[in-house]
C-alpha positions as CSV (number, residue, x, y, z in Angstrom):
1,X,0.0,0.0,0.0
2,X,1.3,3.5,-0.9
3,X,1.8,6.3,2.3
4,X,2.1,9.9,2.4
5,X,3.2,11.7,6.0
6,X,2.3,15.3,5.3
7,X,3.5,18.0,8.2
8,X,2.6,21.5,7.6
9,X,6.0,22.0,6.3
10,X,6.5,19.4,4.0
11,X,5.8,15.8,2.6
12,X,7.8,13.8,5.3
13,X,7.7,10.4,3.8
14,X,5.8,8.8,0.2
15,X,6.3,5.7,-0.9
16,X,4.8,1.5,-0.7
17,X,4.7,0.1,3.0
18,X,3.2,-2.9,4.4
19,X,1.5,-1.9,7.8
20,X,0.7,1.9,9.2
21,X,0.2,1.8,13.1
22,X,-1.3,5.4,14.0
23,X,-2.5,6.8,17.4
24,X,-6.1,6.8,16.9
25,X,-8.5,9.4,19.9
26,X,-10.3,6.0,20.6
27,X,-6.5,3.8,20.8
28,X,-4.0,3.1,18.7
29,X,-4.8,0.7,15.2
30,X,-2.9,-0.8,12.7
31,X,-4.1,-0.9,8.7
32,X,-2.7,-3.2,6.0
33,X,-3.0,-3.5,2.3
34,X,-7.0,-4.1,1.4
35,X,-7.9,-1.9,4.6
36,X,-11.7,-0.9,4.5
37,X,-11.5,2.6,3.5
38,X,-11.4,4.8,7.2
39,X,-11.3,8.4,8.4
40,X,-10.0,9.5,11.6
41,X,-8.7,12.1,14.2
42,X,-5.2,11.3,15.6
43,X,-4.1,12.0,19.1
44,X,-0.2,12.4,20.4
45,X,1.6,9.5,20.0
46,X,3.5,8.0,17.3
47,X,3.0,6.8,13.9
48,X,4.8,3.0,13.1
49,X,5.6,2.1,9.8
50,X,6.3,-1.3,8.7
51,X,8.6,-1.7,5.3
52,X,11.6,-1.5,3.8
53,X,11.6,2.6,3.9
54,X,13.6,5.3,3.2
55,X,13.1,8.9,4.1
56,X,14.6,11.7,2.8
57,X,17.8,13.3,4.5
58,X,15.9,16.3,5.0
59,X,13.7,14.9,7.6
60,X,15.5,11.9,8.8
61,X,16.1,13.7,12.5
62,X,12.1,13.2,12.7
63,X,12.0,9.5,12.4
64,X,13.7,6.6,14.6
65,X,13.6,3.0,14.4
66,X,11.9,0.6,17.6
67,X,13.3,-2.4,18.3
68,X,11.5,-4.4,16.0
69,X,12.7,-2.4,13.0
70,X,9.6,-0.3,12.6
71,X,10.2,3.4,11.6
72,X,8.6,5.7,13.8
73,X,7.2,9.3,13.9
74,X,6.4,11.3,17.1
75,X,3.3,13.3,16.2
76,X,1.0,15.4,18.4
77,X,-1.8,15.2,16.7
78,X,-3.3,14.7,13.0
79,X,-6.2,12.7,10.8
80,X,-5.4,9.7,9.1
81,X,-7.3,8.4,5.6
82,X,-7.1,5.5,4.0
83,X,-8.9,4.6,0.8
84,X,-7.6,2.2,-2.6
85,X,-4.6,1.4,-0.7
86,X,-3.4,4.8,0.0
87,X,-2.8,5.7,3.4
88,X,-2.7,10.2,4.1
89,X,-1.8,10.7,7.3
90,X,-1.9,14.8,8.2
91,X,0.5,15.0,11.2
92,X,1.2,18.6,13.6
């Protein structure tokens, strides 16, 4: 499934995943590829992303890696969409 990480400044991150673990107001979920299409309002927390990805020089500071290889982003809040496989996830 494709991602996009938008900030207000920039496009953190694009490019094919396999899992997106967000910080969701009612606890955190996880969406893989074929996820029912889904809006929702993110609370502070971080964002886990599951793939062979690589982000940008730029913005690398942003992101670290947990111990089970996941990339993460520390967000304070945000909305999430996912729809055909494409996963927007609006972070502050």
């Amino acid at each position: 499934m494709y991602l996009e990480i938008v900030s207000p400044e920039a496009t953190l991150f694009a490019g094919e995943v396999t899992s997106v673990t967000v910080p969701g107001v009612n606890g955190e979920f996880q969406m893989l590829n074929n996820h029912e299409p889904i809006i929702s309002l993110l609370q502070e927390g971080n964002v886990k992303v599951d793939g062979n990805i690589s982000v940008d020089e730029e913005f690398a500071s942003k992101f670290s890696k947990d111990s089970d290889g996941k990339t993460i982003l520390p967000i304070s809040s945000g909305t999430v969409e996912m729809k055909d496989n494409k996963v927007i996830v609006l972070a502050d």
